[in-house]
Each structure stands twice: as structure tokens, then as C-alpha cells.
NUSERO-657759 format. One line per field, with one value per residue (C-alpha): residue number from 1; residue in one letter; chain; x, y, z. Coordinates in steps of 0.2 Angstrom, whole numbers. Example, Ala and Ser with C-alpha at 12.3 -4.5 7.8 and 13.67 -1.06 7.14 Angstrom:
% residues 2
num <- (1  2) $
residuo <- (a  s) $
cadena <- (A  A) $
x <- (62  68) $
y <- (-22  -5) $
z <- (39  36) $
% end
This chain:
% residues 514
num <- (1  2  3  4  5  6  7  8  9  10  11  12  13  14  15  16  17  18  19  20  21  22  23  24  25  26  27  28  29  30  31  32  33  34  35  36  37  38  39  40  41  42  43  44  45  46  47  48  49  50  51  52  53  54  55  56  57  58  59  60  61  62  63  64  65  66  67  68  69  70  71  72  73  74  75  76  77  78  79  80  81  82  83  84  85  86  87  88  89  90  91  92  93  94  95  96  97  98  99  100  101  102  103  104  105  106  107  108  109  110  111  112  113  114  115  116  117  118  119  120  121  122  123  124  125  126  127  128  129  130  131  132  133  134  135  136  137  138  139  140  141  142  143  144  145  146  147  148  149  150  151  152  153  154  155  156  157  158  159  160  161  162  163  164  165  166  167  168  169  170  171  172  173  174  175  176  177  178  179  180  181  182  183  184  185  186  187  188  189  190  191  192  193  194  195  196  197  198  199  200  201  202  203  204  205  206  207  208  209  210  211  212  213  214  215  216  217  218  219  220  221  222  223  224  225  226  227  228  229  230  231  232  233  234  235  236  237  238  239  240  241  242  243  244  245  246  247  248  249  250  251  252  253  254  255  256  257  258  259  260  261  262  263  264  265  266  267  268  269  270  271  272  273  274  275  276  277  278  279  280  281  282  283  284  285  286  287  288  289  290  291  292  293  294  295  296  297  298  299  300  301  302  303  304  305  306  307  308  309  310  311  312  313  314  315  316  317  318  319  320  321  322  323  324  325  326  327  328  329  330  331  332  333  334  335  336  337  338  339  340  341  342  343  344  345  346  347  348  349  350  351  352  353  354  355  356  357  358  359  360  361  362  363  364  365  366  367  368  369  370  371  372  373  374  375  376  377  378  379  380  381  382  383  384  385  386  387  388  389  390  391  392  393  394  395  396  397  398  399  400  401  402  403  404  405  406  407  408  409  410  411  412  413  414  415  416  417  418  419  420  421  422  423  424  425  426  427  428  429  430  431  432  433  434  435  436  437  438  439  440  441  442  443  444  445  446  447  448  449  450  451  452  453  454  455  456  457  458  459  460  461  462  463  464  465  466  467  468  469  470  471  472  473  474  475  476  477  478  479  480  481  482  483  484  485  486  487  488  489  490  491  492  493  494  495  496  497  498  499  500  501  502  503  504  505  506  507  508  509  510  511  512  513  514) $
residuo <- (x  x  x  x  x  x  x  x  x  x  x  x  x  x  x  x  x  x  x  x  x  x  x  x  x  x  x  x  x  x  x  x  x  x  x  x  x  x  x  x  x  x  x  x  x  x  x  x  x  x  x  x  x  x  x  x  x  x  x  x  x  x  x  x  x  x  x  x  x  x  x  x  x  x  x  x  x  x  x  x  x  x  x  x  x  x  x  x  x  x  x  x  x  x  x  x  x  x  x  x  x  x  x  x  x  x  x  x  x  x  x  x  x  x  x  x  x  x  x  x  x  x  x  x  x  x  x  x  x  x  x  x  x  x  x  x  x  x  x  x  x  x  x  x  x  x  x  x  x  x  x  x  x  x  x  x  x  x  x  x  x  x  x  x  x  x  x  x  x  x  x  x  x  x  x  x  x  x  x  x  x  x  x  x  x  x  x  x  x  x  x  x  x  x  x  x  x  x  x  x  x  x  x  x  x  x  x  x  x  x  x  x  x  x  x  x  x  x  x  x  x  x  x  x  x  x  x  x  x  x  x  x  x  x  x  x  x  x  x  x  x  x  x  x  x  x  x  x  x  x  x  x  x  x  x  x  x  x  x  x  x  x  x  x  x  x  x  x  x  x  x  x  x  x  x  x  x  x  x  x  x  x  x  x  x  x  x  x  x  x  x  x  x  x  x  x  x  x  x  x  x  x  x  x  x  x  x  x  x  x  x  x  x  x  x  x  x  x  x  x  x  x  x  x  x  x  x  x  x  x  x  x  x  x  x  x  x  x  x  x  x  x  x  x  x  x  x  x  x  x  x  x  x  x  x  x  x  x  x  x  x  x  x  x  x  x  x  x  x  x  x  x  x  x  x  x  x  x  x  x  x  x  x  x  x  x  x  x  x  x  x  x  x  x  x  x  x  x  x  x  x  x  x  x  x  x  x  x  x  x  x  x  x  x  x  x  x  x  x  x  x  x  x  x  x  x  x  x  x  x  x  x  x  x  x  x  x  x  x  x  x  x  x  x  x  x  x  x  x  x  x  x  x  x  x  x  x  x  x  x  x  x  x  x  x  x  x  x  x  x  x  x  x  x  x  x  x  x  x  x  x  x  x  x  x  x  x  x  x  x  x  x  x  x  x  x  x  x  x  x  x  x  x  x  x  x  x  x  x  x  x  x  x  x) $
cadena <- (A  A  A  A  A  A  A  A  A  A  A  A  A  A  A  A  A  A  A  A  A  A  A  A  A  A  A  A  A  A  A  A  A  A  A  A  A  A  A  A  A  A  A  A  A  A  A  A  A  A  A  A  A  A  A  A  A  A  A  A  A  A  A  A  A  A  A  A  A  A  A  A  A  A  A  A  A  A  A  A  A  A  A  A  A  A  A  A  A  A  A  A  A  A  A  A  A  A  A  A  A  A  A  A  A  A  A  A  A  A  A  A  A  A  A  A  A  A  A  A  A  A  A  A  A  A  A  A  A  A  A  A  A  A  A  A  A  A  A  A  A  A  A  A  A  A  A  A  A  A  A  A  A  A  A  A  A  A  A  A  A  A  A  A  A  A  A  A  A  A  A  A  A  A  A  A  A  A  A  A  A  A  A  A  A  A  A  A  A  A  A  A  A  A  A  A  A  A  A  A  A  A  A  A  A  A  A  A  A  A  A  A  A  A  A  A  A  A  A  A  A  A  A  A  A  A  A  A  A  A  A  A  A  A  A  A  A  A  A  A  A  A  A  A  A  A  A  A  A  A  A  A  A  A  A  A  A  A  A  A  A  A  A  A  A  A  A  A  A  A  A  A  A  A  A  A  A  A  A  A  A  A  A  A  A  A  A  A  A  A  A  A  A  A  A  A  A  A  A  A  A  A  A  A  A  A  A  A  A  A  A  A  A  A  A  A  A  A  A  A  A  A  A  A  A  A  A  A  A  A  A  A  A  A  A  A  A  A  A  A  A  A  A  A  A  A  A  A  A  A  A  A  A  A  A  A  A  A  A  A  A  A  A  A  A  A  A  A  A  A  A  A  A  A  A  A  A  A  A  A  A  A  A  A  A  A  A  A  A  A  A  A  A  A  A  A  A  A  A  A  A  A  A  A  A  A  A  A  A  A  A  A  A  A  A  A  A  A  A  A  A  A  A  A  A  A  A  A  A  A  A  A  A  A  A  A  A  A  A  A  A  A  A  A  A  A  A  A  A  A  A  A  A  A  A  A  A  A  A  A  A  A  A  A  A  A  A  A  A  A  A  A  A  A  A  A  A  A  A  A  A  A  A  A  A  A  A  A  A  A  A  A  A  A  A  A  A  A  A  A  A  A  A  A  A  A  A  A  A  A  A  A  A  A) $
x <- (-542  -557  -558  -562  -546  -535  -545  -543  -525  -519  -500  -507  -521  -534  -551  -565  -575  -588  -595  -594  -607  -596  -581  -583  -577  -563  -545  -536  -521  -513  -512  -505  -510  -514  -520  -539  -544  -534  -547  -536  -523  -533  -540  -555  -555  -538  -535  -532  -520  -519  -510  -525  -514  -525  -538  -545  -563  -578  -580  -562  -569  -583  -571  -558  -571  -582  -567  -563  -582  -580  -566  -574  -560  -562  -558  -550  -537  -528  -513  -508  -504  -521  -519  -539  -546  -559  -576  -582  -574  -579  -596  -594  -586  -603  -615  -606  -605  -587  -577  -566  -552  -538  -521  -512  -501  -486  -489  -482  -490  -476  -480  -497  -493  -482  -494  -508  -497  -490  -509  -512  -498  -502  -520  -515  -500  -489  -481  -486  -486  -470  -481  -487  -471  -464  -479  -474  -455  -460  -471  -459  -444  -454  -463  -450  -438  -431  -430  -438  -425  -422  -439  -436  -421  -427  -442  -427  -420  -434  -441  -421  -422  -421  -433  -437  -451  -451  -462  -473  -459  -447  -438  -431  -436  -429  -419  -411  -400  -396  -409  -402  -398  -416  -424  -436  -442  -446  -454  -465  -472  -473  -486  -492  -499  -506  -522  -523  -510  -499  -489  -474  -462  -446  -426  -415  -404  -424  -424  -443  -446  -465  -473  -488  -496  -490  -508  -525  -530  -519  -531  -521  -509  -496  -497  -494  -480  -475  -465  -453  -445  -437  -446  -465  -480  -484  -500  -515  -513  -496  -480  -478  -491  -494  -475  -478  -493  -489  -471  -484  -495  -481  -472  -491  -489  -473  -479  -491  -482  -468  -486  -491  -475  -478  -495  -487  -476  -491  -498  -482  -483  -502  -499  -487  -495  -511  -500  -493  -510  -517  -502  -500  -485  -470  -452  -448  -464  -461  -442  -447  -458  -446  -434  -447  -447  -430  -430  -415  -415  -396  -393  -410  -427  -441  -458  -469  -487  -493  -513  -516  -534  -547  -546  -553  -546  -537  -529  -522  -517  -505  -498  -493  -486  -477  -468  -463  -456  -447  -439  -423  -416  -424  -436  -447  -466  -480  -496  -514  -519  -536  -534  -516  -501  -489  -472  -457  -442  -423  -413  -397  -385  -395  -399  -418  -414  -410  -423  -437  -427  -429  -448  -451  -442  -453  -466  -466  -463  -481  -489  -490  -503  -512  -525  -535  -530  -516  -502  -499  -484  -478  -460  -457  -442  -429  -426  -413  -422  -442  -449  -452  -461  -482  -476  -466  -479  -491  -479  -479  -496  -498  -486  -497  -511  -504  -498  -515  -517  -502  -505  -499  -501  -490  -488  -477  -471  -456  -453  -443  -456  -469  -457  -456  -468  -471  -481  -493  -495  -500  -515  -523  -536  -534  -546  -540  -519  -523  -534  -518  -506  -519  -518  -500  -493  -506  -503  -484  -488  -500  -487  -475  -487  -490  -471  -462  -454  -448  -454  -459  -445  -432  -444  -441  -422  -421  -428  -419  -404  -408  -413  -392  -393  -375  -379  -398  -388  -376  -389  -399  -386  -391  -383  -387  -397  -408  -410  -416  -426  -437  -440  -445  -458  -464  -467  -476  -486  -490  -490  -480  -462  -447  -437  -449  -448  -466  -467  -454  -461  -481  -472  -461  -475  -485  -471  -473  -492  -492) $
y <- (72  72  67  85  92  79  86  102  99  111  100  84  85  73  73  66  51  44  50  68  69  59  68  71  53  53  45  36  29  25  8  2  -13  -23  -38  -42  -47  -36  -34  -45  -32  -15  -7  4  22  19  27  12  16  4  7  -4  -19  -31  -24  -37  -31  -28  -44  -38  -21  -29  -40  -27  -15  -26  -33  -11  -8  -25  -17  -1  9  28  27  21  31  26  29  31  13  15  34  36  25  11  18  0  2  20  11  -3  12  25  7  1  22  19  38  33  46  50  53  68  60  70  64  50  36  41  62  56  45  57  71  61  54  71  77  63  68  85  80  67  77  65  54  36  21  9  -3  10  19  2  0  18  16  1  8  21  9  1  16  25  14  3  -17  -30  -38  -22  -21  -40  -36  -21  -31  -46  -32  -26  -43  -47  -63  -72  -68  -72  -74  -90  -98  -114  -125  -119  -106  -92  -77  -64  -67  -57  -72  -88  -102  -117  -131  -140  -131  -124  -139  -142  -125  -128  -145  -134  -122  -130  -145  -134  -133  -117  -104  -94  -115  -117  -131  -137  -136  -152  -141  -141  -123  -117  -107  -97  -98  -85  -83  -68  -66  -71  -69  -79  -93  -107  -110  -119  -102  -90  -85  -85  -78  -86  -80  -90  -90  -94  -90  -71  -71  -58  -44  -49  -35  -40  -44  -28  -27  -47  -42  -27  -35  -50  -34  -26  -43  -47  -30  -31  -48  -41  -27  -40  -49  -34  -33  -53  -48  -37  -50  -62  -53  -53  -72  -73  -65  -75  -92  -84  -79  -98  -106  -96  -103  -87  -84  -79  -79  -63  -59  -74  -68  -50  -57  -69  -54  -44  -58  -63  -79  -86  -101  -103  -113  -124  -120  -133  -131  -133  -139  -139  -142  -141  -151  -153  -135  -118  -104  -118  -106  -94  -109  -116  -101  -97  -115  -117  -100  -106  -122  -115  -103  -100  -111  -107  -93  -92  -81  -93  -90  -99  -108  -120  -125  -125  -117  -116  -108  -107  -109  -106  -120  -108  -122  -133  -149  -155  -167  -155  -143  -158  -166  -146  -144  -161  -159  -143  -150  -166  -151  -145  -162  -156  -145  -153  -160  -170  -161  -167  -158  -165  -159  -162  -155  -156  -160  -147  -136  -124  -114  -103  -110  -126  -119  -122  -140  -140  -132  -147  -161  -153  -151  -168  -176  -167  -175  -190  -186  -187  -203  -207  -211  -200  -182  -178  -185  -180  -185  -180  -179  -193  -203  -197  -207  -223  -236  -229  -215  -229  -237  -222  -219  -235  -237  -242  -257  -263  -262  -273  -286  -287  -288  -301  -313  -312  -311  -318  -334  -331  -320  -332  -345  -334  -330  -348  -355  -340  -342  -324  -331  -313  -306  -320  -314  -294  -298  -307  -297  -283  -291  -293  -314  -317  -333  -327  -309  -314  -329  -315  -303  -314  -323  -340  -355  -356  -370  -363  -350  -362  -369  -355  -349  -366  -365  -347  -354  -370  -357  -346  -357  -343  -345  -334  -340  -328  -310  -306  -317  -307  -289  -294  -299  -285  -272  -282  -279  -260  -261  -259) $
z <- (22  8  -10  -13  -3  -19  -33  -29  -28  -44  -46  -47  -61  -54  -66  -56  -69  -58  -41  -42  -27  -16  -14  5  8  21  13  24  16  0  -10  -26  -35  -51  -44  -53  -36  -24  -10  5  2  4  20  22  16  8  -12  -21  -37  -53  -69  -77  -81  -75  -89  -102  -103  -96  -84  -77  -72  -63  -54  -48  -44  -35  -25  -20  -14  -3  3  7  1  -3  -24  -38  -46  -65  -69  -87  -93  -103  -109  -109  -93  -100  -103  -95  -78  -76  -80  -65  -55  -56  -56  -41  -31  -31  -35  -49  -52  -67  -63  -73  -86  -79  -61  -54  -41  -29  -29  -25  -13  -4  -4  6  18  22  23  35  44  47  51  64  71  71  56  51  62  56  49  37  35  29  16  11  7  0  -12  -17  -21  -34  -41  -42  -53  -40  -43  -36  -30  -21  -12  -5  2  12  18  23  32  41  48  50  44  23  13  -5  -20  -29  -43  -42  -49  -35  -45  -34  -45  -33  -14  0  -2  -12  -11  -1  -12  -14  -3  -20  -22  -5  -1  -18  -11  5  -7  -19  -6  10  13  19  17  23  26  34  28  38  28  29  44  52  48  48  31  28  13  8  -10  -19  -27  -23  -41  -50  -62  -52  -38  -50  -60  -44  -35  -17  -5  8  23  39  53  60  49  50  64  58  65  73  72  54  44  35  28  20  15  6  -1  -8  -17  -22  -33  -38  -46  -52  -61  -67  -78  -84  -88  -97  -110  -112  -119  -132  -135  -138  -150  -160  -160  -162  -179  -183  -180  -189  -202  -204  -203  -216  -230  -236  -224  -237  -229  -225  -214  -203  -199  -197  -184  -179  -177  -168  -154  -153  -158  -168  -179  -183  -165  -168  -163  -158  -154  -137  -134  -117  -109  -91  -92  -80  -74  -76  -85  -94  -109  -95  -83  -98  -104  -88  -86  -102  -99  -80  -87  -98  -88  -84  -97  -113  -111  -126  -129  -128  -132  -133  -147  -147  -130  -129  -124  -140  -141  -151  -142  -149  -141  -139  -136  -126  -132  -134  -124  -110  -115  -112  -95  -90  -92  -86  -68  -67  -71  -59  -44  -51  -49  -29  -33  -50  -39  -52  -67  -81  -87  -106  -115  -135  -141  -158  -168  -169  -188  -190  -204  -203  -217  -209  -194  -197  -198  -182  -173  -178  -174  -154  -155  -162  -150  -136  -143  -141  -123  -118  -118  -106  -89  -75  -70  -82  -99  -112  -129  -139  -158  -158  -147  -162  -175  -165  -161  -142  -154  -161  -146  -138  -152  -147  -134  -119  -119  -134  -129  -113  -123  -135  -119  -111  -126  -129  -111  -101  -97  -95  -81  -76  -76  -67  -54  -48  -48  -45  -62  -73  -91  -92  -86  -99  -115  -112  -108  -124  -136  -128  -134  -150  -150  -142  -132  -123  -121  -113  -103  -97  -91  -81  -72  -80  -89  -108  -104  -92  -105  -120  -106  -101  -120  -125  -110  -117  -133  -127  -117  -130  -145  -154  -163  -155  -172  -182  -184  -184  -170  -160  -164  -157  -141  -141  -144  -132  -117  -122  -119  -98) $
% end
């Protein structure tokens, strides 16, 4: 079958943009995708399909395009996401000599799909291999209206064995089955750490569970997804590689159309937070818009800044992120702002608290695959009402700020932390914290270090009980008079009162100062 033979095909509408002098190319197949970079997925001489929801521009087009002619598929044909296709891809299409085609509004992926593979049938004589016919049916569950959830199953079926899509924190996003307890966490690690993927990584019961990424193009692996599946990792070319392979295309596409009603979504909050910063916001705008998203105030709503540093495609890393971390307890719209990831997030009977132990434990899964970037993360306080919204969103970003000055692969810092002195502590440098330690605590450590004493140990316990002899005694499993004896040595040692209050607060602040 030719390009001619489609275009001349009355029922399915096809307009030829670019290549008009190379419709005698042979098709030999059908595929769908979204991905920006889709080339591991395609095969030579095969339509490739896209609804354009990867399109952000011009640079885009060159990508996709240039990823199709490495490929050395037959053509590109849009679907009507877009109504009229981008004048810069039909560009990159005719500068690369790539046939770019335009599907008839009325037409769906899946008649087009099933007419070339009836073609191919009738030309060949016999009907598609099973590899193929998988990809087919699978093609057609989600094109036609079926779920995700739908497809993995099938695919479980076919390879007879679990089979499910999970997320970079370890959240099973879709399953033939329920995840095993902790095994999220462990398949995560399993991805986020390989070197080279597909990886493999082993249940408590010594089960072998597959891991393979579910897009090559995603700005980061702790943005992707992946699919897992029991059993040894799928060999090239072995009995199953084409079905994970085009199950793997088919949730990168499926991604990325939930990715495309996100952006819409975006653009709501965008003019929201443009609307804030400007201080010309008046009331009922910023509920209208509020309404618009969903977000509800009566149950509380805080406010989320997240940066993922030392990394490329940082805007589009963090967004990505924060909305992971989030998920499933309070999903929320984020968006980027200056660097960061902000959103806006309606606690809907959680706590803060819980909200923050939530994005935390997602985030520490993540830390697998940071490699020598930073995770930094600021929640604000919580307000029940919109009008106090531009100040929350400064007080998250604020506390982020001040995140970045923790240590770790993830910092983060909390509303509350912002009102305490942990917040002050934070904002000083480094150098100057350890110098401040050095002159307060440093001969007591020295001390401690060469008889083995705990005048360290004695000072924090004691301040942490308020200056009370008995509690303090209690606490470290001493007499009284031990106790008066080791905090009279502290203050021979550092020629400081423990009677005074000031006195007390420079050591206290000092302890804090690791």
C-alpha cells in the first residue's frame, strides 16, 4: 500500500500538507503516539498518528519530526486536537521531506487504523502476525474510548503474568492487580537507580518484578512513569517485546492527553497568580477562578513551592514533581512561577501536617534518582478565606527559599518552621553558624571527646527541660549530684552562666546550629 492509495481514499478525508511528490512511499503499519521524542517506539515505513499534544512551538516540531525521519517512517498524520495543524511543523515536515498528512475532522484514529491494516492484509494474504495484531487491539481500546486501566489488563493477560504502571514515587497509577504492600517503593528504587533500563528488581517473597520507562522523552526519570510486570526483563526481539513496547507508547500517550487538560488547567491558575501579583485582584475574580479549578477554601487551603535544582528543564521537572507529590492525597493544579513549581492546594480534611508527611515520604522515594540535584520544598500556613492568597503564596515560596539552604537531597520548610527560630537559623550562612557553634560548644565536645564524658549531651538534655534539675536527672539516668556536677564543668568550660536566660538561649541556638 502507497500514500497515494490513503489519500485517494474518499471516506477518510486525508489533505496532503508537505511531500506532495512523495506519495509512492510504501506504508507498512500503523502507529499512534504523543511522545516528543517517539522514535524507539516507531518502525520503518509505519504511519505515525499524533493528536499534536506534545506541541509547544517550533523547537518541538523539529524534535518530533526529526525523531520520525530517524525512524524512517512513511508520514505523519494529525489528528484534530489542533483544529488547523501548526504551520511550524508542516514547515520541519517539508524541510526535513517527511509527507505530513491531515486527518478529516469526522474520522477517527481507529477507521484509519483499520483500513491499512485490512489493506495490508489483503496485500500480504494473510492477516497480521500476533505481535502486530496485539499492538492493533491495543491501539483500538484506547482510541476508541476504553480505559487505561483496560489496556494494562489486556497486555497482563497476554504475557499471562501482573502487570502494572506506576509513577516515580511508587504510586501504582493503573494494575491488572493490587500492588503488593511496599513493593512501590521498591520497584521505584528498582527505576529511578538502574543504570540502564529496562531493570529488574526482586519482591520480599523473591518474586522477580521488570521495570521499563514509559517515555523516553520525559525532562527527567523522577518525572516519568514505568511499567512493571513479573517476570525477566523483555529481551529485543524476544516473543514479547513489541506488546511492552507499544503498551509503554500507549500510557506515554495516554499521559500525555491527561497532560494536555492540565495545561488548560494551568492557564486558569497562571491568570490567577498574574492576577494576585498585579494588586489589582478584587474578590470575586479570584473565586470565579478559584471555582474554575475547584479549589475550595471552606476546609482550609495552603500553598506549595517546590524547585528541583541542578537540573535541566527545571520549570517542567518541578511542575511535574510537585503534582506527583501531591497526588493521591490532595491533588491540586500547579504551575511554574520564577523557577518554581507553585500550587494551591485545598486540604479537604487532611491536616497540614499530613499533607507535608505525604509529599515528604514521596519525595524521599525520588532521592533514588536525584543524582546531584536538590529537591527544596516550602508550604505555607493554611487560610480558610481567598483574599489572603498573594500572601500565602509568598510565605511557601519564602519558606522554599529558606529550604535551600538545608542540607540534604531534600530540604523542606514549613509555615510553622518559618515562625520559629529554626527559620532564622536557616537564613544564616553556613560559615558563620559553625563559627557560632565552634565558640560556644567547642571545647565541650572537645572535652567530651578526650574522657568520654556527655557535657554535650547533659547541656541539650537540660535545656530541653526547661533549666529542671529532676526532670534533666531523670532523663539521663543520673544522681542530682552528677547532674550539678557536669553543668558546673560546662560553665567552667565555657565561662558562660546556665542561671541566665540569654545565657541559656546562645547555647540552645547553638545546639541547633549542626
Amino acid at each position: 500500500m502507497r500514500l497515494r492509495d490513503l489519500c485517494q481514499a474518499d471516506h477518510l478525508g486525508l489533505k496532503v500538507l508537505s511531500g506532495h511528490d512523495l506519495l509512492d512511499r510504501r506504508v507498512r503499519g500503523v502507529a499512534t503516539t504523543d511522545l516528543i521524542e517517539p522514535g524507539r517506539f516507531l518502525k520503518a515505513g509505519e504511519l505515525v498518528l499524533t493528536e499534536l499534544t506534545w506541541h509547544d512551538g517550533p523547537e518541538s516540531a523539529r524534535r518530533f519530526v526529526a525523531a520520525l525521519v530517524e525512524a524512517k517512517v512513511a508520514a505523519l498524520c494529525s489528528g484534530t486536537a489542533l483544529k488547523v495543524p501548526p504551520a511550524d511543523l508542516i514547515d520541519a515536515c517539508a524541510d526535513a521531506g517527511l509527507p505530513m498528512l491531515a486527518l478529516g475532522v469526522e474520522v477517527s484514529f481507529s477507521t484509519l487504523t483499520e483500513y491499512v491494516l485490512r489493506a495490508l492484509i489483503d496485500e500480504f494474504g494473510s492477516a497480521p502476525s500476533r505481535p502486530y495484531g496485539s499492538r492493533r487491539r491495543l491501539a483500538s481500546t484506547l482510541v476508541d474510548g476504553g480505559s487505561l486501566s483496560k489496556v494494562v489488563t489486556t497486555v497482563a493477560a497476554e504475557l499471562d503474568v501482573p502487570c502494572w504502571v506506576v509513577s516515580a514515587t511508587g504510586r501504582a497509577v493503573v494494575g491488572s492487580q493490587p500492588l503488593p504492600e511496599g513493593a512501590g517503593e521498591r520497584l521505584a528504587h528498582a527505576f529511578l537507580s538502574a543504570r540502564f533500563l529496562p531493570g529488574t528488581a526482586v519482591r520480599a517473597d523473591g518474586t522477580v518484578l521488570s521495570v521499563f520507562p514509559v517515555s523516553k522523552g520525559a525532562p527527567h526519570r523522577i518525572a516519568n512513569w514505568f511499567l512493571a510486570y513479573a517476570g525477566e526483563q523483555v529481551r529485543a526481539g524476544g516473543e514479547h517485546e513489541d506488546l511492552i513496547v507499544e503498551l509503554a507508547a500507549l500510557v506515554a500517550l495516554e499521559r500525555s492527553r491527561l497532560e494536555a487538560a492540565q495545561r488548560i488547567e494551568r492557564r486558569v491558575l497562571d491568570q490567577l497568580l498574574g492576577l494576585l501579583a498585579s494588586g489589582d485582584a478584587n474578590l470575586p475574580g479570584v473565586v470565579s477562578r478559584l471555582h474554575t479549578l475547584h479549589i475550595e477554601t471552606e476546609d482550609g487551603l495552603l500553598a506549595v513551592a517546590l524547585a528541583v535544582e541542578g537540573t535541566d528543564r527545571a520549570d517542567e521537572v518541578g511542575v511535574a514533581v510537585l503534582d506527583e507529590l501531591l497526588r493521591p492525597l490532595a491533588p491540586g493544579v500547579a504551575t511554574a512561577v520564577g523557577g518554581e513549581a507553585v500550587a494551591l492546594v485545598p486540604l479537604a480534611g487532611n491536616s497540614a501536617a499530613e499533607l507535608t508527611s505525604h509529599m515528604l515520604a514521596g519525595a524521599a522515594t525520588l532521592e533514588a534518582g536525584l543524582g546531584d540535584a536538590r529537591i527544596t520544598i516550602g508550604v505555607s500556613s493554611v487560610t480558610t478565606g481567598p483574599a489572603a492568597l498573594s500572601s500565602l503564596i509568598e510565605e511557601a515560596r519564602h519558606a522554599r527559599t529558606l529550604a535551600e539552604l538545608g542540607e540534604g537531597r531534600v530540604s523542606a520548610i514549613t509555615g510553622d518552621d518559618v515562625s520559629s527560630h529554626r527559620s532564622l537559623i536557616a537564613a544564616i550562612p553556613g560559615e558563620l553558624r559553625r563559627s557560632f557553634r565552634t565558640r560556644l560548644l567547642g571545647r565541650l565536645e572537645e572535652y567530651d571527646a578526650a574522657h568520654q564524658t556527655e557535657l554535650v549531651e547533659t547541656l541539650e538534655t537540660f535545656l530541653e527541660e526547661s533549666g529542671s534539675w529532676a526532670a534533666t536527672a531523670d532523663r539521663l539516668h543520673v544522681h542530682v549530684n552528677t547532674l550539678r556536677y557536669r553543668l558546673k564543668r560546662i560553665e567552667e568550660l565555657t565561662g558562660r552562666s546556665l542561671h541566665a536566660l540569654d545565657e541559656r538561649v546562645d547555647f540552645l541556638l547553638a545546639l541547633r546550629m549542626r
